[in-house]
Steps between C-alpha positions, in 0.01 A plus 500: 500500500620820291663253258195314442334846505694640195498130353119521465514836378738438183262180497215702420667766314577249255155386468358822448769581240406240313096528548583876341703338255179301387289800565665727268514217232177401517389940471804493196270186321174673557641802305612327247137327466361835405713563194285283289134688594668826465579411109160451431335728733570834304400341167182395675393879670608644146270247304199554808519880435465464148228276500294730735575807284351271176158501714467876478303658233664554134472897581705457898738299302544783219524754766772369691881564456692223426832638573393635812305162567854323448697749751233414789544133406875503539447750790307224711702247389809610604324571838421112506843427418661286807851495372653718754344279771668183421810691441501668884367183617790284346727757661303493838545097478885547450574797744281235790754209417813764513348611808461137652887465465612795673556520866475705744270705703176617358447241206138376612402852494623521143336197391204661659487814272641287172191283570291777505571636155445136400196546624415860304632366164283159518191724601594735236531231260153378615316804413636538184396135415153493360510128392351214771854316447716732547323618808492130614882501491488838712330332764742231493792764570312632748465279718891328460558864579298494823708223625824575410376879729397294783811288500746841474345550811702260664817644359458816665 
């Protein structure tokens, strides 16, 4: 019986290794999705800007400062800027596979918390995203992220 036990165990411990495995890839392709609507998106808030500050009277437009106009531009663009999301996310995405290989006491728990700053950088991510697509693709992460949580559970 305790052979058959432990059999069934590695059984499913090799399933859910490789349902993370297509979990993580699946979060990895996602990210790499956005890359194409984050080219265009700054281009397009930059162009949306200047087209509302064209509908302003000739005398608001003389009145404002230009080089001060272009420091709050880059200032809330760089706060759009996702780039350090998709970096800690890759990483996150590694350090949960480096984690899946180690053994030992304790490693659910681990996956638990690694999951969880998934989670923080894909919601991060999501806020920043002010284009329908992108946010789409959030979603998407989301919810392989919700699964691959409710399936560490059993690894506890």
């Amino acid at each position: 019986a305790v052979a058959q036990f432990n059999a069934f165990r590695e059984q499913e411990g090799a399933s859910l290794y490789q349902m993370f495995c297509e979990k993580l890839d699946a979060i990895a392709a996602l990210l790499s999705d956005v890359e194409p609507y984050e080219q265009g998106r700054v281009e397009k808030i930059k162009s949306r800007i200047e087209a509302n500050l064209e509908q302003l009277s000739a005398a608001t437009q003389q009145a404002i400062d230009r080089n001060r106009l272009e420091q709050e531009m880059i200032f809330y663009l760089e706060k759009l800027d996702i780039t350090e999301e998709k970096v800690r996310l890759t990483n996150h995405l590694k350090y949960f596979r480096e984690t899946m290989d180690n053994e030992g006491s304790g490693v659910g728990k681990k996956l638990g918390f690694i999951a969880q700053e998934m989670g923080r950088e894909i919601n991060t991510l999501g806020s920043k995203s002010n284009q329908s697509e992108m946010q789409i693709i959030v979603v998407k992460m989301k919810d392989i992220l919700e699964q691959i949580k409710e399936q560490v559970l059993n690894v506890l």
